[in-house]
N, C-alpha and C positions, 0 to 999 in steps of 0.2 A: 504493500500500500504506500502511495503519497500521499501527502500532507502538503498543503497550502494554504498561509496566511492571504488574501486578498482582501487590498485594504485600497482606498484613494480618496482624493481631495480634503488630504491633513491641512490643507492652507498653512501649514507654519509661519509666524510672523504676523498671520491676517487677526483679525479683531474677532472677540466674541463678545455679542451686547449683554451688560449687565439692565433688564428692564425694570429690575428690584432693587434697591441700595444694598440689600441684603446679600445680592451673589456678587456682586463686582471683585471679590476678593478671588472669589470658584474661575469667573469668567477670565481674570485676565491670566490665570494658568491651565485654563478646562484643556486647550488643544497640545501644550509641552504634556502635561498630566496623560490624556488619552495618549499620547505616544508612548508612552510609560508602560502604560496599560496593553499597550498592542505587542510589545516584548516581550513583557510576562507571557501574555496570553502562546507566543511562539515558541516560549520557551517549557512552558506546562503543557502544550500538544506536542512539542517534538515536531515540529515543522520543518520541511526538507528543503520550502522554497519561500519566500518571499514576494509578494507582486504588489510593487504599487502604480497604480493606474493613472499617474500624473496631477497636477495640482498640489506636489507634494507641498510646494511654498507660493505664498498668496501674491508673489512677486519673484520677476526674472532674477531682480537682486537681492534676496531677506537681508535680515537684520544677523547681525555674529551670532546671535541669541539663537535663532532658528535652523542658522547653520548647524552649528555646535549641537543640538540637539538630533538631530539625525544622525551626526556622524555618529553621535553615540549610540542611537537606538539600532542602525547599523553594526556598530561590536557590538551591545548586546545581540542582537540576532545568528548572528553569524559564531560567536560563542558559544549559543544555543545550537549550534548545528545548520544553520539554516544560509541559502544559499539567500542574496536579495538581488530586484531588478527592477528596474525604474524605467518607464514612459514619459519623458518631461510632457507637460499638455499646454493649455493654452496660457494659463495665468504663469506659468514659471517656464516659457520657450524655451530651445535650445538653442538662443542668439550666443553672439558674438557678446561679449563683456558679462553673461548671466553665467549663475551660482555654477550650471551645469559646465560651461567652457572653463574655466578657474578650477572648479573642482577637484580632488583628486582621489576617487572613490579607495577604499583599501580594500585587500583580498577578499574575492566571495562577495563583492559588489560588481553589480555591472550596471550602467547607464545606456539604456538606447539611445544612439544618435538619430539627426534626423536623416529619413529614407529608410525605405520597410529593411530588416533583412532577420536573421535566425540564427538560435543558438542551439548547436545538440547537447543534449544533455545527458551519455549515453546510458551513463549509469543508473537511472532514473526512469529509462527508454520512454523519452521525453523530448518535443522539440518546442521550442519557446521561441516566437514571432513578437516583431512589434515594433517600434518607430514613437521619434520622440517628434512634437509638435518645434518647425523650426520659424513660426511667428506667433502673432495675438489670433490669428484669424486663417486658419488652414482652410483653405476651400478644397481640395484633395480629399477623395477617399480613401482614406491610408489603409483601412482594413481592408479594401477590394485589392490593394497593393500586397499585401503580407504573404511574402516565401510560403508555399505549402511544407510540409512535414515530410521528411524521407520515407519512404517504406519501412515499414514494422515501428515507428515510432507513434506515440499520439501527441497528437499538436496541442499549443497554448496558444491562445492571442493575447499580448496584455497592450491595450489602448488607451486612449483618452480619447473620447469620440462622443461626438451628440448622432442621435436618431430623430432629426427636423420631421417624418416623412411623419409622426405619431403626435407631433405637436403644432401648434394654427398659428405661432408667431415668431420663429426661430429662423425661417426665411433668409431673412439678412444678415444674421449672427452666422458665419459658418467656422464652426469645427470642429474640422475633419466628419463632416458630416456622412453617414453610412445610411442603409437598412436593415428592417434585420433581414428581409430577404435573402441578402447578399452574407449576410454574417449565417443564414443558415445553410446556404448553398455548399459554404467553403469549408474546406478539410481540416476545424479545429474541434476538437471535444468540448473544450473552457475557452467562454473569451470572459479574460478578465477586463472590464472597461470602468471608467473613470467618467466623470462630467456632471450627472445629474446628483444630487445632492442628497437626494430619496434612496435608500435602498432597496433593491428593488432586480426579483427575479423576472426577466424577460421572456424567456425559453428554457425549458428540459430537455429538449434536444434538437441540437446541442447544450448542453445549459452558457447559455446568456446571461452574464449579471453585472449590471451598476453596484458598485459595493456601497457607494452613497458614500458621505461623508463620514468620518468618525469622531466627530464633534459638530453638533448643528449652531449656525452662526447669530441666531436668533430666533424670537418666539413662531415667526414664520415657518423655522427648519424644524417641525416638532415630532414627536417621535423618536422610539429608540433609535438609537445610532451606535453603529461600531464596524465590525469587518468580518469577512466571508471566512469560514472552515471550510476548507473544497478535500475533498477524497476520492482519491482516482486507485482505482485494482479492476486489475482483470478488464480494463476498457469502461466500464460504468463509473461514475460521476455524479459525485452526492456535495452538496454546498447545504451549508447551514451562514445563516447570520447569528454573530454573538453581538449583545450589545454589551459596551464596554463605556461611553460615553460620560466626563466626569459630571457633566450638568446636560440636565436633557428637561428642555423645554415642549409645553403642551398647550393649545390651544382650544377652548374648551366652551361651548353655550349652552345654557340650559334655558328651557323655555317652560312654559305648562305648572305656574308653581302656584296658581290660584289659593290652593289647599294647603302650603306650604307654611304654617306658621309658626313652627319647632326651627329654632337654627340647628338642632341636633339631626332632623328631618334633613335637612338641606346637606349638613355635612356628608349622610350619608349618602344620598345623592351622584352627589362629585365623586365620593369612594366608590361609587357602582359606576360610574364612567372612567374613572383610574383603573378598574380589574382589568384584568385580561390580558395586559399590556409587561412585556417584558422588557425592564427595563437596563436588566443586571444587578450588580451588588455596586454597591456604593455608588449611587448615582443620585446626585441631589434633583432635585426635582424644580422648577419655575414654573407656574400657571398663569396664564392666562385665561381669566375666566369672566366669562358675560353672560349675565343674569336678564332677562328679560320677559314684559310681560305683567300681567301683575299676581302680587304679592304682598300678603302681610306683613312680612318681612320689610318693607319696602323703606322704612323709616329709621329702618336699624342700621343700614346699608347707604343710605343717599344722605347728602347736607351734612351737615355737623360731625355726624356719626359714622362716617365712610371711613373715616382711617381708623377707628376701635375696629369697627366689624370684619376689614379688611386683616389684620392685624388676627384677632382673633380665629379668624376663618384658617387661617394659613398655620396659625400654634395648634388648631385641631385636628389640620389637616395635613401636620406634618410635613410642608414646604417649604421649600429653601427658600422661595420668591413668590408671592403672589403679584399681580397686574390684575385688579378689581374692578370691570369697568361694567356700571350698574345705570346707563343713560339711558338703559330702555325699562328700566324695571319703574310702574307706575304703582297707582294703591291698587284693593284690590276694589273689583267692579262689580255693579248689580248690571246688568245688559238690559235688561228691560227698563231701567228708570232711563239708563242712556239714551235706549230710542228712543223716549215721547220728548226726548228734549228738542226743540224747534233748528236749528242746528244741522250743519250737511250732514258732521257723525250722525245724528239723530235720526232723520230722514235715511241713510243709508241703512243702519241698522235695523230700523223698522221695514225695510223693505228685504232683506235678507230673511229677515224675524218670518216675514210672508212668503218667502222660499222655501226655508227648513217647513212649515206646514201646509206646504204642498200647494202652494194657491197657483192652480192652473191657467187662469188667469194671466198671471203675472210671469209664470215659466210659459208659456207661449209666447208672451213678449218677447220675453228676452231669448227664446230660441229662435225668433224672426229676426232678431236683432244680429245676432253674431253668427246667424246659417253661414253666411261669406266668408269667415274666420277660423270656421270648426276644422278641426283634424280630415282628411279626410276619408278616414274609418269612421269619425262619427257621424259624416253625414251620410254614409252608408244605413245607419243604424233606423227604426223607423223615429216616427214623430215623437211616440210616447215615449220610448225607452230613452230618445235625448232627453227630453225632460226630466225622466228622475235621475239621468245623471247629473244632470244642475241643478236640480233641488240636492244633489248628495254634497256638493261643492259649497252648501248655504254656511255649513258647523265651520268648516276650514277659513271662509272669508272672514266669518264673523271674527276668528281671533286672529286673523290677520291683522283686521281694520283696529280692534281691541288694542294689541301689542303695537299696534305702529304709529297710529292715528289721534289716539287720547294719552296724553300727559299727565290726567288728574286735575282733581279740583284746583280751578285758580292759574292753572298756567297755560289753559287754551286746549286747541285741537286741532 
């Protein structure tokens, strides 16, 4: 069996926002720390190879600080046994005056240059493909370029590549842009790639994987975060993601909290939408959380009382960081006094009020009204049965307009 660490866009040197005053200490060592983590981690599986998939550093020139720190996580790996190999990508090229031309990797390191080409690995019966990005902006399809693998070997690909063909705005941004098409055509077992942030299996077969980041850069990047176990015997090919990531940010809304008048209620709440999720060991936690809608809670939470509630929410909830933001969360509401208020809300509501109770009436209206707009499977459908699907639409609007619409007493609509 082989063993392979795949890991990419360490960014070293690049930033991690602290959104809480609370983590700025976590943040400005979360990505040296995650490298930390990613040694051990090769050194406790006994890993035979190393691949990092480019964006090692957040710039062509890091800081000594982010230097230094590789070269060491490099002897530790390679002390560990393990063989390492680098794709420089778009944020860290392999120009002329950058980290990679200067450099001078030590034994049991290799750096791809730029232009595809191969390394056998025989002992391993292994062939390792790949190509380092040699601007900010590769229009090249480097992986349709990458040397196939000799006979009786199984192929690597390790890249740094974007797949534009699966996203609606990346057009202009090229690099090294591929498909997977192409990436499934060609004669590699693993491609290890770089780029996207998310980790993120594409294909089992061949397996295709984005190993994501191993440290996400803000409350944006959330979810666990760390780097691929890949295991290759006998031709078959197994990848696990570990998350290893020292601070790991979560992004989080709850809505529907009418009923909600227990702050104990709510905690546990948030602890049912935290399950499930692996985060690893020792990984401080940041939320981001929005509350919206209404709620009795609502006074404990907004005005005066937002930094106790806040504060508290996070010592219950055992996080590192909380990011509190409670602009939709209103009081809680009677619906029926709302409608007879003279008022657009008012008027609208009353008129959904007569939707939910089936007023035929008024769903014929409105299914003359929108015939030119419907799906068109639903105008397939006959007359009556479009109707009671917009009478089923009436419960959904109503806390639409509820949650979006009303502000509460005294501050409009």
């Amino acid at each position: 069996m082989v063993r392979i660490l795949h890991a990419a866009d360490l960014h070293l040197g690049g930033p991690v926002a602290a959104p809480d005053e609370q983590v700025v200490a976590l943040a400005q060592g979360a990505r040296e720390e995650g490298l930390r983590r990613l040694v051990e981690l090769a050194r406790r599986e006994k890993v035979d190879l190393v691949l990092l998939a480019g964006d090692v550093f957040h710039t062509p020139r890091p800081p000594l600080g982010a230097q230094l720190a590789l070269q060491e996580a490099c002897e530790g790996w390679c002390q560990a046994g393990a063989r390492v190999f680098i794709a420089p990508g778009n944020h860290d090229p392999f120009i002329p005056g950058s980290v990679w031309d200067t450099w001078r990797p030590g034994q049991g390191v290799h750096v791809f240059a730029p232009g595809p080409s191969g390394l056998e690995l025989a002992e391993l019966g292994l062939w390792l493909a790949g190509a380092a990005h040699d601007s900010e902006h590769v229009g090249q399809d480097l992986a349709a370029a990458l040397p196939p693998p000799p006979p009786g070997l199984t192929g690597l690909a390790l890249l740094h590549a974007d797949l534009p063909s699966s996203r609606r705005d990346d057009a202009h941004h090229p690099y090294a842009p591929t498909r997977l098409e192409v990436l499934r055509a060609a004669p590699f077992a693993y491609w290890a790639l770089g780029h996207w942030h998310k980790p993120q299996e594409l294909c089992s077969r061949p397996r295709v994987v984005m190993a994501g980041t191993h440290q996400g850069a803000h409350l944006d990047e959330d979810g666990p975060r760390g780097a691929w176990l890949v295991e290759i015997e006998g031709g078959a090919v197994e990848s696990r993601l570990v998350p290893l990531a020292p601070l790991g940010f979560l992004d989080l809304t709850l809505s529907g909290l009418e009923d909600v008048a227990d702050p104990g209620r709510l905690v546990e709440l948030v602890r049912e939408r935290l399950a499930g999720r692996d985060w690893g060991q020792d990984c401080a936690l940041c939320l981001r959380l929005r509350l919206e809608g209404p709620s009795p809670l609502w006074r404990d939470l907004r005005g005066e009382q937002a930094g106790e509630g806040g504060r508290a929410l996070a010592r219950s909830l055992d996080l590192a960081g909380l990011v509190l933001d409670v602009s939709g969360l209103v009081p809680p509401l009677d619906p029926e006094e709302l409608a007879r208020r003279p008022d657009v809300l008012g008027r609208m509501l009353g008129l959904v009020e007569r939707l939910a109770r089936g007023d035929e009436e008024l769903l014929a209206e409105l299914e003359a009204e929108l015939a030119g707009d419907l799906h068109p499977l639903l105008r397939e459908l006959e007359p009556a049965e479009r109707r009671r699907l917009l009478g089923e639409l009436a419960g959904p609007v109503r806390s639409l307009a509820l949650r979006h619409l009303w502000q509460g007493p005294g501050e409009g609509a």
